[in-house]
C-alpha positions in Angstrom: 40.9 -25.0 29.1 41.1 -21.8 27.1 38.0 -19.8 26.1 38.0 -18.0 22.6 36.7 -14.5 22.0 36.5 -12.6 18.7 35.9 -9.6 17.2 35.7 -7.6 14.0 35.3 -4.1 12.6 35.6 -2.5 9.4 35.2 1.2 10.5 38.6 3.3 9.7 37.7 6.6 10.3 35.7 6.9 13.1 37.9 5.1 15.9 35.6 5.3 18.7 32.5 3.8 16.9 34.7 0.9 15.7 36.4 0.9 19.2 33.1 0.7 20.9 32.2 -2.3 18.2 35.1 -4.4 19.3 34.7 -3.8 23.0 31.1 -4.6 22.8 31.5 -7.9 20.8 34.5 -8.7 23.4 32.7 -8.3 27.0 35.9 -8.0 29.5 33.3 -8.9 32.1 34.1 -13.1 30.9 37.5 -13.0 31.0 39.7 -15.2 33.4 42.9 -15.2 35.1 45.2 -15.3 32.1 44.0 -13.4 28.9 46.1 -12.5 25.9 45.5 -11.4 22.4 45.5 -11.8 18.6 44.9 -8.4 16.2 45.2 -8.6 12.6 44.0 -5.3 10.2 44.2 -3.3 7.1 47.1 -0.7 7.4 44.5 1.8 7.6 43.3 1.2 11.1 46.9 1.9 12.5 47.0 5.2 10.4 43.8 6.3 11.9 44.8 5.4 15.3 41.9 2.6 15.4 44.5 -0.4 16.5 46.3 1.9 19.4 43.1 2.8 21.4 42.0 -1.0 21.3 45.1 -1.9 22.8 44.7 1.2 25.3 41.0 -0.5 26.5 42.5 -3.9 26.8 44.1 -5.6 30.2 46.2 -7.8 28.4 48.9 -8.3 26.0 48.2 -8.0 21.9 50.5 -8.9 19.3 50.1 -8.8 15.4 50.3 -7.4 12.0 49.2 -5.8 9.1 47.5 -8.2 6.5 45.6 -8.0 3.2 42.9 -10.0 4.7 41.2 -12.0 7.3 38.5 -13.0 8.7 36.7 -14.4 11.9 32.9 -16.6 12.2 30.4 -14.8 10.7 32.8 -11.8 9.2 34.9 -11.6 6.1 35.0 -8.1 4.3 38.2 -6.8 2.5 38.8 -4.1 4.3 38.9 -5.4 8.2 40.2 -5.6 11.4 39.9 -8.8 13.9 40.7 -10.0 16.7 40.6 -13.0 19.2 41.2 -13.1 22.7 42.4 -16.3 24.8 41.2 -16.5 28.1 42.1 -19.3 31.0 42.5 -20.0 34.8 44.9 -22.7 33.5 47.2 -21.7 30.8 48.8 -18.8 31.3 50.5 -16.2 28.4 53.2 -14.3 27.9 54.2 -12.0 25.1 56.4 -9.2 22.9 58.5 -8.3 20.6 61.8 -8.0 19.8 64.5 -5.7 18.9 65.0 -4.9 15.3 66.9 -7.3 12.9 69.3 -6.2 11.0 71.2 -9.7 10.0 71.4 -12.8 12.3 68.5 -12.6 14.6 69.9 -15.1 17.4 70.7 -11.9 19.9 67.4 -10.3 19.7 65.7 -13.3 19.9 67.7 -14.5 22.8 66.7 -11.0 24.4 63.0 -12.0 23.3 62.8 -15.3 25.0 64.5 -14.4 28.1 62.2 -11.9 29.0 59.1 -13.9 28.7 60.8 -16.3 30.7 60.9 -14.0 33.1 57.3 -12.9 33.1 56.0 -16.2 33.4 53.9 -17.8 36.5 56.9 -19.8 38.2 54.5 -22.8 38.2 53.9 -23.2 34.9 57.1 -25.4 33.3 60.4 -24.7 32.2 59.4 -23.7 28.6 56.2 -23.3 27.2 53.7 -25.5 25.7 53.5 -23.6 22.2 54.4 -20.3 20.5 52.3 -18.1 18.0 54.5 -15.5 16.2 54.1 -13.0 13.5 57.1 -12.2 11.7 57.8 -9.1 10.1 58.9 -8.9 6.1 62.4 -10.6 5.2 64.2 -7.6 4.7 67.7 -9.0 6.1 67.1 -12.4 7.0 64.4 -15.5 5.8 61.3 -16.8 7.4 64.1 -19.3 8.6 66.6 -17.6 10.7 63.5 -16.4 13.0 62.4 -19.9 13.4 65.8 -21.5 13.7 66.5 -19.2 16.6 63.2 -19.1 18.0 63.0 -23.2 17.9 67.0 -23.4 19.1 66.5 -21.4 22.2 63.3 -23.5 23.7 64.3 -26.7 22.7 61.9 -27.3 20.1 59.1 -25.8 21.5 56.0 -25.9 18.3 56.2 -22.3 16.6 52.5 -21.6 14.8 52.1 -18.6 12.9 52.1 -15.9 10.0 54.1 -13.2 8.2 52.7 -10.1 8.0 51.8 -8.7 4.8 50.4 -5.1 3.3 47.9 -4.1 0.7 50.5 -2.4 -1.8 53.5 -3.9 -3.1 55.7 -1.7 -1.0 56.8 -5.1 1.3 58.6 -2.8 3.3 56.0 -0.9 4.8 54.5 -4.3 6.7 53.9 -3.7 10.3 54.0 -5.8 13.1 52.0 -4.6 16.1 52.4 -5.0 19.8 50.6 -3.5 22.7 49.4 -0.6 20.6 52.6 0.5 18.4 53.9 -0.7 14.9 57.5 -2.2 14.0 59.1 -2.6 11.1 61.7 -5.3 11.8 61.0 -7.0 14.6 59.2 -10.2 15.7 56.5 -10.4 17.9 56.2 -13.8 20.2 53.2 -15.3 22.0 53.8 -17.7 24.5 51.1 -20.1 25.8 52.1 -21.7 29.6 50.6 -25.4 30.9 49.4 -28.2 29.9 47.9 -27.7 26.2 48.1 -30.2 23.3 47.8 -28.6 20.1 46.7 -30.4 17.0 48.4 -29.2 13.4 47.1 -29.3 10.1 48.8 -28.5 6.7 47.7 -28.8 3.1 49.3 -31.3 0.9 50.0 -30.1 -2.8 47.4 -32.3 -4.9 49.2 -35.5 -6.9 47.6 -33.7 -9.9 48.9 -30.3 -9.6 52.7 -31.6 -9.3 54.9 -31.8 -12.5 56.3 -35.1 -12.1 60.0 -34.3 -13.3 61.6 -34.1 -10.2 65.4 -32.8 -10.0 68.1 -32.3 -7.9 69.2 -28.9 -5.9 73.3 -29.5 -6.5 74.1 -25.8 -5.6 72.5 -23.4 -2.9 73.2 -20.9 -0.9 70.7 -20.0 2.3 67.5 -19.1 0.5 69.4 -18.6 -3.0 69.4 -21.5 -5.2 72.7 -21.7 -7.9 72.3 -24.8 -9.5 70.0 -28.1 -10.6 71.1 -31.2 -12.0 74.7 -29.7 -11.9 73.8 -26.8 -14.4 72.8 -23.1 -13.7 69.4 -22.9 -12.6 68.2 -20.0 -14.5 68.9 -22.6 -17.6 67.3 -25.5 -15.9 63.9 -23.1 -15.0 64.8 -22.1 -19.2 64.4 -26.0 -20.0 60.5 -26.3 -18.0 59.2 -23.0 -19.4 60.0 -21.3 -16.3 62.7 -18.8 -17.5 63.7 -17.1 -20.8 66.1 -14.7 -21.5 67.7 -15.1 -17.9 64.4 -13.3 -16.2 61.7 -16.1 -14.7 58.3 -15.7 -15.7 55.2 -16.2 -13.9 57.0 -17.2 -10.7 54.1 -16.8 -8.6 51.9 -19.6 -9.5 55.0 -22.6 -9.2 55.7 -23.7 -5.9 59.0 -25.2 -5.4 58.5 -28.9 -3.5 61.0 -29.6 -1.7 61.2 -33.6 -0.3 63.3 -33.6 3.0 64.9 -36.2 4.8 62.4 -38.3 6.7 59.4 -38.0 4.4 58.6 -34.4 4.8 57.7 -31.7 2.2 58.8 -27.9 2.5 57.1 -25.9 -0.3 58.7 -22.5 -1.2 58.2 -19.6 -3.8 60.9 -18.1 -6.3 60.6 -14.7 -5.7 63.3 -13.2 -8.1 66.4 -13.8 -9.8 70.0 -12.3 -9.2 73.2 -13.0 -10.6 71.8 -16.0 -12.4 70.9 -17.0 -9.0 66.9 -17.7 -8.3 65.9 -16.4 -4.7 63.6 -18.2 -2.3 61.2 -17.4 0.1 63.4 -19.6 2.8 66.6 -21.3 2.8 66.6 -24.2 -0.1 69.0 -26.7 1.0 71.3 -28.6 -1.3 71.4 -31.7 -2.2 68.0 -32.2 -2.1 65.5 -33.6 -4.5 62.9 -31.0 -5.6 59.5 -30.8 -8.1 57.7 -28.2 -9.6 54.0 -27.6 -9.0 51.3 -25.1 -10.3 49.0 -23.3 -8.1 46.1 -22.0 -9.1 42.3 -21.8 -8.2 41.7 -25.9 -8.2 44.9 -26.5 -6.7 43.6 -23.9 -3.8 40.2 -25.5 -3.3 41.2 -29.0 -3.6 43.9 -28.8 -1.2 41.7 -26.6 1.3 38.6 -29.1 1.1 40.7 -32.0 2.5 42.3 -30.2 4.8 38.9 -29.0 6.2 38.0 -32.9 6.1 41.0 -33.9 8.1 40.3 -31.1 10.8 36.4 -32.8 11.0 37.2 -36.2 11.4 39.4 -35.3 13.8 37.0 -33.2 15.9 34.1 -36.0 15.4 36.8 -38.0 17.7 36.9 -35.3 20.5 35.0 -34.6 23.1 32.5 -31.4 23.1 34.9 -30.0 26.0 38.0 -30.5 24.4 38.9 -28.3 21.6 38.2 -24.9 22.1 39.1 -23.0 18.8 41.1 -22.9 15.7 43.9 -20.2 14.1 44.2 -20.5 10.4 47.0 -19.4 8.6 46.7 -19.3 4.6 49.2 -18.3 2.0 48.1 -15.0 0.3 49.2 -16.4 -2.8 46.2 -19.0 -2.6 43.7 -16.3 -2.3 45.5 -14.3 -5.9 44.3 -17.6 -7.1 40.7 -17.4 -6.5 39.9 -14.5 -8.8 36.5 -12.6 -7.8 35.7 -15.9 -5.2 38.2 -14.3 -3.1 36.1 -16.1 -0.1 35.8 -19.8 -1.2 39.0 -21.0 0.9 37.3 -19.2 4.2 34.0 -20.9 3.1 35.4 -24.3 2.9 37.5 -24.1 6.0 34.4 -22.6 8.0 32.6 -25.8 7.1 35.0 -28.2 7.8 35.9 -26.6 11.5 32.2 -27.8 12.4 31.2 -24.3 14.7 34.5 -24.2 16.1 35.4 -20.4 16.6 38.5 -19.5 14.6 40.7 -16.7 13.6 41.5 -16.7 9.7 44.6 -14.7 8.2 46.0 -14.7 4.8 49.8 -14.7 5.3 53.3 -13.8 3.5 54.2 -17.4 4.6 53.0 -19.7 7.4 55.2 -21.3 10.6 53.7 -24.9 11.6 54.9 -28.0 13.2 55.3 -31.1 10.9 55.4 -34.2 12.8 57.8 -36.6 11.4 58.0 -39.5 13.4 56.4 -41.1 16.1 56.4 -38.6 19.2 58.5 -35.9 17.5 57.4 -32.6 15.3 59.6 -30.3 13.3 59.0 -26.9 13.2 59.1 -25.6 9.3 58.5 -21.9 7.5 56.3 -22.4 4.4 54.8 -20.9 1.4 51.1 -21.8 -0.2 50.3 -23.9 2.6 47.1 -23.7 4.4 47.8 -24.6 8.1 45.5 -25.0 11.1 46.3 -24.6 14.6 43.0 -26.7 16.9 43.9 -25.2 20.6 
C-alpha cells in the first residue's frame, strides 16, 4: 500500500512563508518507512530559491521539472508549485538523475540504473515494479532514445511520465530538478520497489477529429520524416493544406497518427521543417501507415471526458483499499487549445478520478505503457495524449 500526500504553493518571493505552506500541508509526522517525492513549479520558485529549501526540509528523495502548469485536489493557479509525496512500509523507492546527454544516452543511463540498483532494499526484486521519469528538453536526442534505453536496461520495466517544459519559448532553459538543484540535460528516474500493479490510461484521438486520408511514411530518418507516398513530404503536407511555399503552417494543432504493428497508435507533433525534411517530436518509423488529425478545444474535452469515464468505471470495480492515487500527465498543447478555459481538462479529469488524490502536470510530451496484447505492455513517448497513472 502507498499513501499519497500533496502540496501546493504559489508564493515566489517569500520562500519561507511558501516553505512553511508546503511543510504544513505535508505533516512528516505520517510518513512511513519508504517516502519519496514528486515537485513540479514555475521557473520562478527555483530562481528564488523556493524549490532548494523544500528539498533541504525533506527526508527523502525529490525529482522533477519546470512546467507551465499543474495542479493538485483542490489547487490550480497559473503560477504554482506542487508536490506529492509517496509513502509505504511496503514499496520501497529509489531515485536520481543522470549525467548530461550530449548524443546516445545508453551510457548515462546505464550509470543511472545501476546506481539505483544499488540503493535498493536487497529484498525487494531484481528490477522494479515501475518507473516515473521526467525528461529534460530534446536538445540532442528524442523523447525515444531516453525511453529505449531506459526500457532496454530493465527489461521492459513500465516507464510513466512527463517532459519538462518552461513558460517562454526559450526550450532550452527547461530544468529538471533533483534533491534541490536544476539540470539542463539530464534525466531524472524514480523507481518504485514491490509488489504494485499499476493501471494506465491514454486518450484516444476522437473518430471525428481524424482526417480520413491516411498515407504511407516511405522515407524517415529517426524523428525526421523524408518522404510519403514515395514523394517529398513537404509536397505531400503542400497537397492537405499543411505546407506552402516549403514552410508548414499551423503545425501545432495536427497531430501525426501513427498506426503500429499490433494495433497500437503513437501520436506525434511536426515541430519544424529542415532540408525539405519535416521534424518530429519522436522517431517516425518508415514504412508505416499514418493520418492526420486536428486538435483543438473539442478534440481536448472530448477525448479527456472518456478518458475520465474509463478511469471511473474502473475504480467502481476496485475495492476502497486498493487504489491509492493517480499521476496525470497532459500534453501542453491540449491546454493552448482551451483558450481562456485553461482549467476545463483538470475539471473533467478531477470528476472522473471520483476523490482519488492526484498529481496533474501539463507536459512537453508524455511516457506511458500501452498494453498490446494479452499479458504484455509497450512502453511509448507521445504527444497530445492525456495519460493516467492509478498507483
Amino acid at each position: 500500500m502507498i499513501k499519497f500526500l500533496t502540496a501546493h504553493t504559489s508564493e515566489t518571493e517569500y520562500v519561507e512563508t511558501a516553505v512553511s505552506e508546503i511543510m504544513n500541508q505535508l505533516d512528516l509526522s505520517c510518513l512511513l518507512k519508504f517516502s519519496a517525492g514528486i515537485m513540479y513549479y514555475h521557473a520562478d520558485f527555483a530562481k528564488t530559491g523556493v524549490t532548494k529549501r523544500i528539498c533541504d526540509k525533506l527526508p527523502f528523495p525529490v525529482i522533477g521539472s519546470t512546467v507551465s502548469s499543474s495542479a493538485v485536489p483542490g489547487f490550480k493557479k497559473e503560477i504554482t508549485l506542487t508536490i506529492n509525496v509517496f509513502t509505504s512500509d511496503t514499496i520501497a523507492f529509489t531515485a536520481g538523475i543522470c549525467d548530461p546527454v550530449s548524443g546516445e544516452p545508453f551510457i548515462p543511463m546505464e550509470k543511472l540504473y545501476k546506481q539505483m540498483l544499488s540503493d535498493k532494499p536487497e529484498s525487494k526484486g531484481e528490477k522494479p515494479a515501475m518507473f516515473y521519469i521526467v525528461a529534460p528538453d530534446f536538445h540532442d536526442v528524442t523523447g525515444d532514445d531516453y525511453l529505449a534505453a531506459l526500457t532496454g536496461l530493465s527489461g521492459g520495466v513500465p516507464v510513466f511520465g512527463s517532459v519538462g517544459f518552461i513558460h517562454t519559448a526559450e526550450f532550452r532553459d527547461i530544468k529538471t530538478f533533483f534533491n534541490g538543484a536544476e539540470y539542463n540535460s539530464s534525466m531524472a528516474v524514480l523507481a518504485f520497489w514491490g509488489d504494485i500493479k499499476p493501471k494506465f490510461f491514454i486518450s484516444a484521438i476522437p473518430d471525428e477529429q481524424v482526417i480520413h486520408q491516411r498515407a504511407v511514411i516511405t522515407d524517415s530518418y529517426r524523428n525526421r520524416i523524408i518522404k510519403v507516398n514515395g514523394i517529398p513530404v513537404l509536397e505531400y503536407l503542400e497537397s492537405v493544406g499543411l505546407a506552402k511555399d516549403g514552410n508548414l503552417e499551423e503545425i501545432a494543432s495536427f497531430p501525426l497518427i501513427l498506426h503500429m504493428p499490433g494495433g497500437s497508435h503513437l501520436i506525434r507533433s511536426m515541430y519544424g521543417a529542415e532540408n525539405g525534411e519535416i521534424l518530429c517530436s519522436g522517431v517516425v518509423p518508415s514504412h508505416i501507415p499514418m493520418e492526420i488529425s486536428f486538435c483543438d478545444r473539442d478534440f481536448v474535452m472530448e477525448s479527456a471526458r472518456k478518458t475520465a469515464d474509463k478511469c471511473k468505471k474502473w475504480l467502481e470495480t476496485q475495492s476502497t483499499s486498493g487504489s491509492q492515487a493517480a499521476l496525470v500527465v497532459s500534453c501542453v498543447a491540449r491546454r493552448w487549445t482551451l483558450g481562456t478555459d485553461v482549467y476545463a481538462e483538470i475539471d473533467e479529469i478531477d470528476a472522473g478520478l471520483r476523490h482519488l488524490p492526484y498529481h496533474f502536470v501539463y507536459s512537453h510530451g508524455e511516457y506511458c505503457p500501452v498494453h498490446v496484447e494479452e499479458g504484455k505492455d509497450i512502453n511509448y513517448f507521445f504527444n497530445f495524449t492525456l495519460c493516467i497513472c492509478i498507483i
